[in-house]
N, CA, C and O atoms as a DFTB+ gen file, in Angstrom:
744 C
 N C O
     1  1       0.826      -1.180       0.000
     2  2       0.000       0.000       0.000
     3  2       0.877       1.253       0.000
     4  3       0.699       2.139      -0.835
     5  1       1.812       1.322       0.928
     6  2       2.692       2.117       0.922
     7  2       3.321       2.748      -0.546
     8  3       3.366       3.941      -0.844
     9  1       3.833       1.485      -1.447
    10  2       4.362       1.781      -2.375
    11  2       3.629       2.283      -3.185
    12  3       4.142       3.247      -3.753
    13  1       2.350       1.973      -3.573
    14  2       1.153       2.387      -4.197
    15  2       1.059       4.541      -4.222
    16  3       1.022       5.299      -5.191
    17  1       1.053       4.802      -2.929
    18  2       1.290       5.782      -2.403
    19  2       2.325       6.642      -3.013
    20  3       2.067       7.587      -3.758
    21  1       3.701       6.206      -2.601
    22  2       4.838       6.974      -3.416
    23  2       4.680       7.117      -4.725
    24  3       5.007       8.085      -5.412
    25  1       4.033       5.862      -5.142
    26  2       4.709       5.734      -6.940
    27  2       2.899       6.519      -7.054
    28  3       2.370       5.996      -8.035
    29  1       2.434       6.995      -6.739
    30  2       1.232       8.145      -7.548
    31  2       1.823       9.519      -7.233
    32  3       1.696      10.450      -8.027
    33  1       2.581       9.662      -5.867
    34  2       3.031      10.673      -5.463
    35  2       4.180      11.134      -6.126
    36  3       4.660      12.200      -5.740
    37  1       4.717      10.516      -7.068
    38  2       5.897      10.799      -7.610
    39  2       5.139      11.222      -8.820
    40  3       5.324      12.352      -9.271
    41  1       4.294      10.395      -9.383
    42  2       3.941      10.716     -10.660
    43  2       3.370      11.894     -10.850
    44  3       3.627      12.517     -11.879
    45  1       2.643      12.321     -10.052
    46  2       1.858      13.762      -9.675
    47  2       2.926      14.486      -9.628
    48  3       2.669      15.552     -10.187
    49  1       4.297      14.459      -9.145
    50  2       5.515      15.333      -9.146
    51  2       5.918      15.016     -11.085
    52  3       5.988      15.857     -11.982
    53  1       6.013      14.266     -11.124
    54  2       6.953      14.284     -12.627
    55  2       5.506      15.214     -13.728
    56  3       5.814      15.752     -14.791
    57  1       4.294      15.223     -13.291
    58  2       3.158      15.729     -14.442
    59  2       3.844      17.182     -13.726
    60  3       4.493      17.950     -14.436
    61  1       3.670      17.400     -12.563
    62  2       3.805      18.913     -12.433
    63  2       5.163      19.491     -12.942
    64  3       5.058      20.600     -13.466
    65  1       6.388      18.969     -12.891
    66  2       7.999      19.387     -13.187
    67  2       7.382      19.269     -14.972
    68  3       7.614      20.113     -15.838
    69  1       6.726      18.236     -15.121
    70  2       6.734      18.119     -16.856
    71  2       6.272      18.693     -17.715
    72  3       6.575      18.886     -18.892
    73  1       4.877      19.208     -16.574
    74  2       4.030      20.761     -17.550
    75  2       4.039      21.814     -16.969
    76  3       3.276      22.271     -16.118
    77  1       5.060      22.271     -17.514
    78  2       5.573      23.887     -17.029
    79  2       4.288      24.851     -17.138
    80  3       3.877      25.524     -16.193
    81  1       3.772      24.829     -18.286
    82  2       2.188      25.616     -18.766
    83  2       1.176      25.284     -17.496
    84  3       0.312      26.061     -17.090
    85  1       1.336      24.541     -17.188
    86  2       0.003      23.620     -16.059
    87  2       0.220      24.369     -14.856
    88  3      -0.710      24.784     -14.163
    89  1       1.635      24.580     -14.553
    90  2       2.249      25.617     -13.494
    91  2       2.146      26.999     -13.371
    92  3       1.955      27.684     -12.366
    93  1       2.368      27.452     -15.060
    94  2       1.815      28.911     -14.869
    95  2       0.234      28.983     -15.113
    96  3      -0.285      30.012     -14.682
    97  1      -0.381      28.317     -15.561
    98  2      -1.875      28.641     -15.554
    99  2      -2.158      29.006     -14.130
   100  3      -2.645      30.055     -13.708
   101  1      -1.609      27.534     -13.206
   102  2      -1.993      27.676     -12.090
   103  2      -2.035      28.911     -11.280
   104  3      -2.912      29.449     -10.604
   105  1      -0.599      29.234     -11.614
   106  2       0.257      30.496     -11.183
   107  2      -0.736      32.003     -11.225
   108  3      -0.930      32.914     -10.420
   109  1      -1.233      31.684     -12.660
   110  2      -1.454      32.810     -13.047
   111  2      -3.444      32.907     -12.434
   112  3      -4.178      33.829     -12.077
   113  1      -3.572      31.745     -12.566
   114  2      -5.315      31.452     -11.444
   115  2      -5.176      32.124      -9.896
   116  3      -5.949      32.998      -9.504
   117  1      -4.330      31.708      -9.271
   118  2      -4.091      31.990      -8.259
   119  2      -3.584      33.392      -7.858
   120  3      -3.702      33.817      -6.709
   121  1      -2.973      34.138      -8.936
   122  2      -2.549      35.598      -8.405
   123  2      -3.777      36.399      -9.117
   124  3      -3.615      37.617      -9.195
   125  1      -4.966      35.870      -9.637
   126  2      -6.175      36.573     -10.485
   127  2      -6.694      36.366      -8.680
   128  3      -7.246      37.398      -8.299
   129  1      -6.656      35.829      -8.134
   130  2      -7.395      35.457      -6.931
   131  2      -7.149      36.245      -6.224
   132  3      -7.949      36.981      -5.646
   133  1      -5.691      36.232      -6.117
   134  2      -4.830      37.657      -4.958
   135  2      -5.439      38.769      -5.704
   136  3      -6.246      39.449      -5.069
   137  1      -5.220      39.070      -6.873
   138  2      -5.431      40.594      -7.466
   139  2      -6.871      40.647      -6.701
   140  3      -7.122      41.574      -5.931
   141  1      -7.980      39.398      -7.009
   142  2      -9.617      40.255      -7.053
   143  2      -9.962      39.848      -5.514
   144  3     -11.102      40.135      -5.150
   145  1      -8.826      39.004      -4.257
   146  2      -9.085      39.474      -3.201
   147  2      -8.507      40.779      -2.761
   148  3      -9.399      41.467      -2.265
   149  1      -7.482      41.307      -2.757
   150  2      -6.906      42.581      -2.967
   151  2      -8.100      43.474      -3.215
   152  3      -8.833      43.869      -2.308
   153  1      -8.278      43.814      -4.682
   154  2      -9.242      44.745      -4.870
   155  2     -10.523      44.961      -3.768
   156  3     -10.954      46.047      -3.382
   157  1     -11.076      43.406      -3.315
   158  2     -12.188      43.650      -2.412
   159  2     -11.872      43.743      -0.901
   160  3     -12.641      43.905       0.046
   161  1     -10.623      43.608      -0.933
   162  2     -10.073      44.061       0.598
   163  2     -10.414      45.851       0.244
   164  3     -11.496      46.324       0.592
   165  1      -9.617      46.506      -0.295
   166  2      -9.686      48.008      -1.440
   167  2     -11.031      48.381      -1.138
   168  3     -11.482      49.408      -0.631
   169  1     -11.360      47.760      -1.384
   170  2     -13.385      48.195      -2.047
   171  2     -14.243      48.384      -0.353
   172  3     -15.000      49.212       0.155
   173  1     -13.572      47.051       0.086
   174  2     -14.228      47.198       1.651
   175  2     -13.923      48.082       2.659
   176  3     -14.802      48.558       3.377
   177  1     -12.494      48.403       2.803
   178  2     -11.813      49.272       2.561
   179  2     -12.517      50.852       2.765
   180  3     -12.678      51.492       3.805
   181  1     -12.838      51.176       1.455
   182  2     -12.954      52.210       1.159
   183  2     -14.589      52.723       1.750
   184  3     -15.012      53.797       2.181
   185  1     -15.222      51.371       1.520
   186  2     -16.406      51.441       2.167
   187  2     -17.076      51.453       3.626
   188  3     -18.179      51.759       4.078
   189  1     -15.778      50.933       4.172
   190  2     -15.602      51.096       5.780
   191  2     -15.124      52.575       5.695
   192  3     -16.005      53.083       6.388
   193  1     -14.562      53.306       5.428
   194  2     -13.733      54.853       5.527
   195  2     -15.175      55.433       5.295
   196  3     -15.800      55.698       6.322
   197  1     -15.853      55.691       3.965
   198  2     -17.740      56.504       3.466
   199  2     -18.302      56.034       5.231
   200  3     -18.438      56.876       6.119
   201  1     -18.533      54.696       5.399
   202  2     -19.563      54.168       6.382
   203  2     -18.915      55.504       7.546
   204  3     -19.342      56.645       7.724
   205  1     -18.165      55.040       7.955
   206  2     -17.265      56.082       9.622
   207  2     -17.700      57.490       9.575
   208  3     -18.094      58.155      10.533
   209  1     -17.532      58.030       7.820
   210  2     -17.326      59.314       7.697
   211  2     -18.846      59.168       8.097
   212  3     -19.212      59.714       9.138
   213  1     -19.832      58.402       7.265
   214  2     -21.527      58.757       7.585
   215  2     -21.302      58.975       9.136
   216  3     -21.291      60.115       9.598
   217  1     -21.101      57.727      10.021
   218  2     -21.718      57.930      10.706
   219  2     -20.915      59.380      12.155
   220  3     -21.202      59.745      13.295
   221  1     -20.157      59.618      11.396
   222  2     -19.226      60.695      12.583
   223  2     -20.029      62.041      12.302
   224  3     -20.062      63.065      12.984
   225  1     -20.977      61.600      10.523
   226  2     -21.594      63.063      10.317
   227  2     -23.027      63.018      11.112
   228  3     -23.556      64.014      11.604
   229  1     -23.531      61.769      11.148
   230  2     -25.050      61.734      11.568
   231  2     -24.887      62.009      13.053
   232  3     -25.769      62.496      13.760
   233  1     -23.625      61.634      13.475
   234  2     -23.271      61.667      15.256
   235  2     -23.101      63.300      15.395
   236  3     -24.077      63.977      15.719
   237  1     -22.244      63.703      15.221
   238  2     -22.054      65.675      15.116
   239  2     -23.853      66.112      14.764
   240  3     -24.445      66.692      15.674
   241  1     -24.644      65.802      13.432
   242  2     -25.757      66.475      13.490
   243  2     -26.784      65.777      14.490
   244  3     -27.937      66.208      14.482
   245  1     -26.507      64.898      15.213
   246  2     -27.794      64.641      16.436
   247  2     -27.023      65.483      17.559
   248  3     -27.649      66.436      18.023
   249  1     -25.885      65.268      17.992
   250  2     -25.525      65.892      18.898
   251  2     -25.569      67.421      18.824
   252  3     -25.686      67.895      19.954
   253  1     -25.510      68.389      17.811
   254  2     -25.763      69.929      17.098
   255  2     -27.021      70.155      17.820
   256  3     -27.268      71.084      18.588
   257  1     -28.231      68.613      17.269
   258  2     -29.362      68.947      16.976
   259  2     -29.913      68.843      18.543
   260  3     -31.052      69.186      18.858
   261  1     -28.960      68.334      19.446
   262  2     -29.230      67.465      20.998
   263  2     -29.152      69.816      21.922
   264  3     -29.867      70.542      22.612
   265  1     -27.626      69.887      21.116
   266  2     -27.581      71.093      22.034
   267  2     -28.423      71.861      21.637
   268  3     -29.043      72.503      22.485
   269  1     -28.750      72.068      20.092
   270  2     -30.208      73.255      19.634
   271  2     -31.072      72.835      20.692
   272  3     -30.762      73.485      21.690
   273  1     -31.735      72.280      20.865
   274  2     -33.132      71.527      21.366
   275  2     -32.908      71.963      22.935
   276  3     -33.752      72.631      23.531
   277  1     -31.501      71.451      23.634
   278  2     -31.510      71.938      24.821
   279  2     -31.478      73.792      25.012
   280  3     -32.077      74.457      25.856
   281  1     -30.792      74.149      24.185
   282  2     -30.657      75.491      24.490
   283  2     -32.285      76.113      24.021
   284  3     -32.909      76.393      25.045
   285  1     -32.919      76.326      23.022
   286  2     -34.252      76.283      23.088
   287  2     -34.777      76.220      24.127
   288  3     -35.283      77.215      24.647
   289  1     -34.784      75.109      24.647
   290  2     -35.941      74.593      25.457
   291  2     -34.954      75.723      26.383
   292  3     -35.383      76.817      26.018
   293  1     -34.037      75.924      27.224
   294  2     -33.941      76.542      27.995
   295  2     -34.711      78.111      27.755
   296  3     -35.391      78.576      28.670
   297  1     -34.587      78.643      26.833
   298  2     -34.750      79.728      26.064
   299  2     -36.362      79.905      26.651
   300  3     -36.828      80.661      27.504
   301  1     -36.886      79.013      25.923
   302  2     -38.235      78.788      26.427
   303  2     -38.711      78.894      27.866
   304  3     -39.611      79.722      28.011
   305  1     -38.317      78.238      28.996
   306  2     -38.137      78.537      30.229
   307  2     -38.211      79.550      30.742
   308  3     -39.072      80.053      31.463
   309  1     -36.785      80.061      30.173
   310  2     -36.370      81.704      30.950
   311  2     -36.996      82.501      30.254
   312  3     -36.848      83.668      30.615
   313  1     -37.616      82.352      29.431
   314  2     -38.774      83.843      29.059
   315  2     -40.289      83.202      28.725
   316  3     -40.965      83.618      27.784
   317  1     -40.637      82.355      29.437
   318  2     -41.999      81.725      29.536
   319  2     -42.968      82.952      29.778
   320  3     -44.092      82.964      29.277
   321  1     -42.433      84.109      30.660
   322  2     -43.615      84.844      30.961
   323  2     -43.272      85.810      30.095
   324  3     -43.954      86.705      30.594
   325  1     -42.526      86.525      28.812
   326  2     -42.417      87.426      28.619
   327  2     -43.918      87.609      27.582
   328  3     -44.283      88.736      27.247
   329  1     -44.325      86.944      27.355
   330  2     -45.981      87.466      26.668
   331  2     -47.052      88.068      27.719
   332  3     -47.980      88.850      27.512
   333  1     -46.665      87.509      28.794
   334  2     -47.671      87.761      29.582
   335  2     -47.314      88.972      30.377
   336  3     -48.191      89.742      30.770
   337  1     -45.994      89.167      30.633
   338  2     -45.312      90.272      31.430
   339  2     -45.545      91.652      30.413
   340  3     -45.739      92.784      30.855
   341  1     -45.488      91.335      29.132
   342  2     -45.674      92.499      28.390
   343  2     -47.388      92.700      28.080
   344  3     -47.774      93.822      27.751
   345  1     -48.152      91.826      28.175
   346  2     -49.555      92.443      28.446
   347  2     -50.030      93.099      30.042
   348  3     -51.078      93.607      30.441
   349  1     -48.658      92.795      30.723
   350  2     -49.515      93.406      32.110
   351  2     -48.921      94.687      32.482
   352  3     -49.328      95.252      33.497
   353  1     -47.964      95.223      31.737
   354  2     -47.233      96.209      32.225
   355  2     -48.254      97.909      31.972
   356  3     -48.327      98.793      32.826
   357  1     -48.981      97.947      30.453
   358  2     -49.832      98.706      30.525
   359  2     -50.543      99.076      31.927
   360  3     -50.606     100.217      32.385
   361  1     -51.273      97.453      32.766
   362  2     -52.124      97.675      33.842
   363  2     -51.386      98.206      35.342
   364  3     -51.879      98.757      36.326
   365  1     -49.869      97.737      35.001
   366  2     -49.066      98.524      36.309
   367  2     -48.902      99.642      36.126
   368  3     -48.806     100.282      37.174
   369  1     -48.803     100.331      35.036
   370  2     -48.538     102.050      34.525
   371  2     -50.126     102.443      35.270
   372  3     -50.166     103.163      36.268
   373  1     -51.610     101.770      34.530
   374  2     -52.670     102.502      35.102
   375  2     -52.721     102.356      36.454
   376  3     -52.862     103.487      36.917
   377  1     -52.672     101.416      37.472
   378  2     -52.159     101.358      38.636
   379  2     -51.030     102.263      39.862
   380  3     -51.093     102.391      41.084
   381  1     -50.100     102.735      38.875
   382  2     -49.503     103.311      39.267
   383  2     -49.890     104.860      38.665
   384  3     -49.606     105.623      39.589
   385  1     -50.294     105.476      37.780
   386  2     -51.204     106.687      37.599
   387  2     -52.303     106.685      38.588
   388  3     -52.445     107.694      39.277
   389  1     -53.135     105.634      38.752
   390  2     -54.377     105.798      39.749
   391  2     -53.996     106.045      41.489
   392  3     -54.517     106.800      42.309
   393  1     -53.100     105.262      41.592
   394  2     -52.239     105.347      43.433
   395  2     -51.413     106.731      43.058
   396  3     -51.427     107.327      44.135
   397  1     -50.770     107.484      42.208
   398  2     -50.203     109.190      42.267
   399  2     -51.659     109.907      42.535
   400  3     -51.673     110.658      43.510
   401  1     -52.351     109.831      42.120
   402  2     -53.891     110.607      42.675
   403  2     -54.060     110.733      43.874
   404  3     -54.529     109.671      44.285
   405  1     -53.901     111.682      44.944
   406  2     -53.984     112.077      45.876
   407  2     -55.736     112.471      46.578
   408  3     -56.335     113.546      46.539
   409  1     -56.209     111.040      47.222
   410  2     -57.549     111.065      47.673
   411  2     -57.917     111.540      49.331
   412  3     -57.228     111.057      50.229
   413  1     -58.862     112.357      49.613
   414  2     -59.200     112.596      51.104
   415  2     -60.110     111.828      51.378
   416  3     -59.835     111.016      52.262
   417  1     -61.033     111.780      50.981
   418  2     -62.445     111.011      50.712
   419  2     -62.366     109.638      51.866
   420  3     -61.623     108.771      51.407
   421  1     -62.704     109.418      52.653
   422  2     -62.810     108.100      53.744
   423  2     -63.257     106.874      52.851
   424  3     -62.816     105.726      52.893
   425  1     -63.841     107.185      52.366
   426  2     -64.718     105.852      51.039
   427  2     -63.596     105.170      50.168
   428  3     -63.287     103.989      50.013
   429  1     -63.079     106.401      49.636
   430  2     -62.147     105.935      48.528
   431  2     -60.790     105.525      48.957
   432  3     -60.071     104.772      48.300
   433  1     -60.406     106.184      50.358
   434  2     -58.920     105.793      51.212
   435  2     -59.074     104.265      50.900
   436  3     -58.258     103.758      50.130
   437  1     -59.900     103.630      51.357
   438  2     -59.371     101.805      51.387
   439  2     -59.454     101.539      50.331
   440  3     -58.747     100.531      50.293
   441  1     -60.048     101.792      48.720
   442  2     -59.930     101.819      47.591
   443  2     -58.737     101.705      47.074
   444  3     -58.296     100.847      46.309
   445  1     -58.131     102.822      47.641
   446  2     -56.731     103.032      47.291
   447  2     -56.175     102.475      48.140
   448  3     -55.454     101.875      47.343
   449  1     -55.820     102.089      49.149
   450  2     -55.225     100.709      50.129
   451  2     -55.250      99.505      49.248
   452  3     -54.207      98.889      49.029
   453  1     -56.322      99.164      48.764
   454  2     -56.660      97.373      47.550
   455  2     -56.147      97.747      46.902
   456  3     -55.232      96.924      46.878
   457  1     -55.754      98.897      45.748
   458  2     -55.405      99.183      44.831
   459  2     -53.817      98.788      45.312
   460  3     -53.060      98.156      44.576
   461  1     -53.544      99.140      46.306
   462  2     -51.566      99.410      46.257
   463  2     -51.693      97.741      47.188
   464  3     -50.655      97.320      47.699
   465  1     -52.480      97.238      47.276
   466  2     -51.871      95.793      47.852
   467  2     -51.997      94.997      46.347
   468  3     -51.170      94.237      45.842
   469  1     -53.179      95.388      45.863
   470  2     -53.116      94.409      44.272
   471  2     -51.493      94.901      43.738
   472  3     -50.563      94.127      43.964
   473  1     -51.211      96.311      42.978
   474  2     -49.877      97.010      42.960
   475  2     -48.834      95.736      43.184
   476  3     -48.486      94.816      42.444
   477  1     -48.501      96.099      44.523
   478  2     -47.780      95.082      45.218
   479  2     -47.174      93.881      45.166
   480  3     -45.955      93.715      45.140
   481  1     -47.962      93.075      45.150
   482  2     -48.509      91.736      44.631
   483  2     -48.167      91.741      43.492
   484  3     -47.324      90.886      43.219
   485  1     -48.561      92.519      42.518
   486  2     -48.439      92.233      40.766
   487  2     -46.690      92.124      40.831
   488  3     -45.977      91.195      40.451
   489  1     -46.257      93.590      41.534
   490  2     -45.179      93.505      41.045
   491  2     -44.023      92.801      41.954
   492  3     -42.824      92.955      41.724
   493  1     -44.450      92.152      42.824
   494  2     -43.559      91.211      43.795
   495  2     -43.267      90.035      42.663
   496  3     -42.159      89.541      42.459
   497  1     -44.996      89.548      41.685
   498  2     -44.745      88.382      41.492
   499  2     -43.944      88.689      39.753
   500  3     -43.222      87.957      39.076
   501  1     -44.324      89.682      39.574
   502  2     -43.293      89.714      38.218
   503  2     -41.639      89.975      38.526
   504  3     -40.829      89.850      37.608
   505  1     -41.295      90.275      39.629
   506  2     -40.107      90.444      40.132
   507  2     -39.594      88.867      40.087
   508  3     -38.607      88.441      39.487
   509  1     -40.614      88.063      40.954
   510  2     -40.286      86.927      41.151
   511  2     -39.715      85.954      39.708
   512  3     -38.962      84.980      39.682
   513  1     -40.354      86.608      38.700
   514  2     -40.382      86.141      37.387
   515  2     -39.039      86.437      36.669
   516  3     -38.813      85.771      35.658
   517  1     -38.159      87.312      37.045
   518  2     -37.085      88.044      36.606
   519  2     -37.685      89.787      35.864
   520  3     -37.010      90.478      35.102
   521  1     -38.749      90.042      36.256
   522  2     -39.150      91.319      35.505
   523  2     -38.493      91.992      36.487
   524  3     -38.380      91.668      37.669
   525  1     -38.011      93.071      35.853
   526  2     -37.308      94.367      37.088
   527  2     -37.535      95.635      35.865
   528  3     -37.465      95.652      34.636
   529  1     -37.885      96.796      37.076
   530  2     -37.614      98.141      35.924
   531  2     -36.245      98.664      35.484
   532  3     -35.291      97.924      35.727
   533  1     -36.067      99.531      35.028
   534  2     -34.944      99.703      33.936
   535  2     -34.855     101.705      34.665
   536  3     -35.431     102.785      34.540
   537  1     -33.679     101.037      35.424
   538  2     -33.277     102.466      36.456
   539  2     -33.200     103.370      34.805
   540  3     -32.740     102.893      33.768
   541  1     -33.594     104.292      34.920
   542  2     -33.219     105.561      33.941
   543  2     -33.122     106.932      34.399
   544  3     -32.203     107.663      34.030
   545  1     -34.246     107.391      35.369
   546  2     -33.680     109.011      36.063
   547  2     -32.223     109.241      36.029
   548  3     -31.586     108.215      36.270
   549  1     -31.583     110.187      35.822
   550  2     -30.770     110.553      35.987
   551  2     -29.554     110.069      35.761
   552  3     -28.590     110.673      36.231
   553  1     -29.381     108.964      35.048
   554  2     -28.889     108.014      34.616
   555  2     -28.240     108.792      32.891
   556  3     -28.746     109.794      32.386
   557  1     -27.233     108.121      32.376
   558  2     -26.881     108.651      31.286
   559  2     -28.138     107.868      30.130
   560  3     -28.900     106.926      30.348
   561  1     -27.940     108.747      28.830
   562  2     -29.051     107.538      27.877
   563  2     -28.465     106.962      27.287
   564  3     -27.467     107.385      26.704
   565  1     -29.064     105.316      27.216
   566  2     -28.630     104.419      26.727
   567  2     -29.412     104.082      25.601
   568  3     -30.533     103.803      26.027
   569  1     -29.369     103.967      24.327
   570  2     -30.412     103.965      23.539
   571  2     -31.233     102.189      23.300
   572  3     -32.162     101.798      22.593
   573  1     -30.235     101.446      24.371
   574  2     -30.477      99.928      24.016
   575  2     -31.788      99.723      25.244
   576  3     -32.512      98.730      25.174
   577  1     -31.928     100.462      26.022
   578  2     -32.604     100.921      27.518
   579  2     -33.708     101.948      27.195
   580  3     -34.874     101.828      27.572
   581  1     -33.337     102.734      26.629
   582  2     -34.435     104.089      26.849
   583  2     -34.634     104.803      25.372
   584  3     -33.712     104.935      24.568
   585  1     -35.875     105.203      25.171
   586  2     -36.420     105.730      23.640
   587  2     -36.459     107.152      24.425
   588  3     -37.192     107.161      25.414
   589  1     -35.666     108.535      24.074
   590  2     -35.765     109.449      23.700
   591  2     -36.966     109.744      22.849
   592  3     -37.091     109.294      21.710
   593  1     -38.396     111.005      23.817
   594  2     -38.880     111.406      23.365
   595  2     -38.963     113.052      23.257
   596  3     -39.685     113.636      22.448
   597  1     -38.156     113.651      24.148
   598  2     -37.964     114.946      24.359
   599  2     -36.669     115.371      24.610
   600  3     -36.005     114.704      25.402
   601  1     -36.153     116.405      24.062
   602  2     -34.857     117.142      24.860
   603  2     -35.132     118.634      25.304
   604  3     -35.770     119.573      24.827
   605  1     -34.102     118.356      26.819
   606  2     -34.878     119.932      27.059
   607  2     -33.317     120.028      27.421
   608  3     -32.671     119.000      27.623
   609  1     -32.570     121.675      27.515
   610  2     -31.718     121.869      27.503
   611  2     -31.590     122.809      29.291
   612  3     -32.236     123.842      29.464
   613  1     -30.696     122.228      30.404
   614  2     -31.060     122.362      31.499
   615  2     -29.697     122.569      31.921
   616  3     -28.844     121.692      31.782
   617  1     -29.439     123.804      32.481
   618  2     -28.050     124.350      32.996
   619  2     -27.734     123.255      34.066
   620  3     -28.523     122.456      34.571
   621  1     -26.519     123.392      34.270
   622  2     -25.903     122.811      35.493
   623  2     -25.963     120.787      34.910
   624  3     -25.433     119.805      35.429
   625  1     -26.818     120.915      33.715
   626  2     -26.908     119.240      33.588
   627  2     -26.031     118.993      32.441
   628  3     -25.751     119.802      31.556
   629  1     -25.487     117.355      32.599
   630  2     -24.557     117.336      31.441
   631  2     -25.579     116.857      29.864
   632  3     -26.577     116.163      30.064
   633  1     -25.394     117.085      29.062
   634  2     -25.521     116.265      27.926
   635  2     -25.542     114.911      27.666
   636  3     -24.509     114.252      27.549
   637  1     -27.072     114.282      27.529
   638  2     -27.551     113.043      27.215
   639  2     -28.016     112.428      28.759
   640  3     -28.363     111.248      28.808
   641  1     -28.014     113.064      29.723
   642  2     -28.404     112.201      31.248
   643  2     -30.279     112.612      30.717
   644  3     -30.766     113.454      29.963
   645  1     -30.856     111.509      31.582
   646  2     -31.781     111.578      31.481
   647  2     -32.621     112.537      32.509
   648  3     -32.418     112.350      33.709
   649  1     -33.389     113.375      32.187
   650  2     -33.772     114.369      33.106
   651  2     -35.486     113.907      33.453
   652  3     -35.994     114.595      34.338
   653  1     -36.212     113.037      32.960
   654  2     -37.314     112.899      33.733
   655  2     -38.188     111.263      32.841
   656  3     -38.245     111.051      31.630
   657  1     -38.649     110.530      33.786
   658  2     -38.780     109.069      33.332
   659  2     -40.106     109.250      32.539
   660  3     -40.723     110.098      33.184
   661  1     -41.113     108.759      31.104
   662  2     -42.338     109.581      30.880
   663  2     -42.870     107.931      31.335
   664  3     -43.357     107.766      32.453
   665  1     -42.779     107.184      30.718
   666  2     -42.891     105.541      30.790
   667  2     -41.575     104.828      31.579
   668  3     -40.393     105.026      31.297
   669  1     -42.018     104.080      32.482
   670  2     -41.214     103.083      33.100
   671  2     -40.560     101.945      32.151
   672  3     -41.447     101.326      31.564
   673  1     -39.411     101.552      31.877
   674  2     -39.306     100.724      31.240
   675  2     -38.772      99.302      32.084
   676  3     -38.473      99.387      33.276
   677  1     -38.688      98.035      31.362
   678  2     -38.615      97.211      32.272
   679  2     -37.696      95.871      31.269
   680  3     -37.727      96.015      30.047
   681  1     -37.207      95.084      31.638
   682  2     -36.211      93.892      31.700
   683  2     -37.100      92.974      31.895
   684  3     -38.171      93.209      32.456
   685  1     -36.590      91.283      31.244
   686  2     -37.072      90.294      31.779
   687  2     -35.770      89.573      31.792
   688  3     -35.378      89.054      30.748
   689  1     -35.161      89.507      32.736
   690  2     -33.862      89.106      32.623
   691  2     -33.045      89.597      32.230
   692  3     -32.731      90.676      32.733
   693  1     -32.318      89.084      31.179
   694  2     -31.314      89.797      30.363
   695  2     -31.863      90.715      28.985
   696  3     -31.057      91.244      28.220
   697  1     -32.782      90.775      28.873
   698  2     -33.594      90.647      27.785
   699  2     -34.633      92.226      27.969
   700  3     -35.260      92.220      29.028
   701  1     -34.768      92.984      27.446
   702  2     -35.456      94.656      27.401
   703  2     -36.858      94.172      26.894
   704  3     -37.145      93.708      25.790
   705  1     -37.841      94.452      28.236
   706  2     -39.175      93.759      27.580
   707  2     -39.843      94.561      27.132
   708  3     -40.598      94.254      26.209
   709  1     -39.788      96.163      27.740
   710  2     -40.099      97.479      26.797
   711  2     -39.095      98.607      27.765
   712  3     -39.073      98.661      28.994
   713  1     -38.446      99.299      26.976
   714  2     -37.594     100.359      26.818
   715  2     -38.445     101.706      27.716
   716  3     -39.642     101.978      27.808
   717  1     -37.516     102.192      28.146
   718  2     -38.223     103.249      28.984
   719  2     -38.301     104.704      27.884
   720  3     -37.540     105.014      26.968
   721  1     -39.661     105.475      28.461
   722  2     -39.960     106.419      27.177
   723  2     -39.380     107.737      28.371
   724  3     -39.854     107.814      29.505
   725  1     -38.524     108.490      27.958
   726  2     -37.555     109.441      28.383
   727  2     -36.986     110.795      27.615
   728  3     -36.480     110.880      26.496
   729  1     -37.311     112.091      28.858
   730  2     -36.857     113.314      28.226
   731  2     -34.978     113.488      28.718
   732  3     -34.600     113.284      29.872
   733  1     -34.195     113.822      27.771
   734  2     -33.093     113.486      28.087
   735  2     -32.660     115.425      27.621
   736  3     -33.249     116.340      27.045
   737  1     -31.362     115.235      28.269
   738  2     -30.803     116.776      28.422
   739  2     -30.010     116.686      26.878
   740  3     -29.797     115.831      26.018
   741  1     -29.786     117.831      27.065
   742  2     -29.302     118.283      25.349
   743  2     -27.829     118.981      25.677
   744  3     -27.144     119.436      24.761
């Protein structure tokens, strides 16, 4: 059995030494194999590099889209009341015109007592909100703060201070929720 073995194993050696052509076909089968695994190493390759780039771009625009959304929403938050703070400020101006009215009247005294506790109240809770007024008397003008509606020209005062408040203006935070209306020196 043994010998059986060698003497095919030899013969399979003498066909291969004997057909040189049989060798390069082979040769040449086998490096078509390397070339078109090569290329699809290449190809995969290249398609792993597109895939990374996708996904490093879809990762940057969720995360862009993660901080828009948070900063918004904060946005939203911190000026939740400014619609509502700017419809009520008209009613603190009439409030505050109606309490400058100077009453004797016993009837109307506690009138005006409810009036300056409502007052009060309104503006404790818009304080609470971040609303604050917008110091301007005497103050220089700032045009990002205060709308110039008059100039009056007043010795002893410097140029551009504000000389008398006409409208209160007011802040909601960082943010000018209406500008104060102001006669400023010349």
């Amino acid at each position: 059995m043994k010998k059986k073995r060698t003497a095919t194993a030899s013969k399979a050696k003498k066909n291969e030494t004997s057909n040189p052509k049989a060798e390069e076909v082979k040769a040449s089968k086998e490096e078509e194999k390397i070339k078109a695994l090569e290329d699809e190493v290449k190809q995969l390759k290249e398609e792993l590099a597109t895939s990374k780039n996708a996904y490093f771009k879809a990762y940057a625009d969720a995360d862009n889209m993660k901080k828009r959304l948070q900063a918004e929403s904060e946005n939203v938050r911190k000026y939740r009341i400014q619609s509502f703070a700017s419809e009520v400020l008209p009613v603190i101006d009439s409030l505050e015109r109606a309490l400058a009215v100077t009453v004797e009247d016993e009837a109307v005294v506690n009138y005006v007592k409810g009036f300056e506790m409502i007052y009060t109240q309104l503006k404790s809770i818009l304080e609470k909100e971040g609303v604050t007024e917008i110091e301007a008397l005497e103050k220089p003008f700032d045009p990002n703060y205060h709308n110039a509606l008059m100039q009056e020209k007043v010795e002893d005062v410097e140029s551009g201070i504000v000389l008398e408040v006409l409208q209160k203006g007011y802040m909601l935070k960082d943010r000018v929720l209406r500008a104060a209306l102001v006669k400023v020196s010349e």
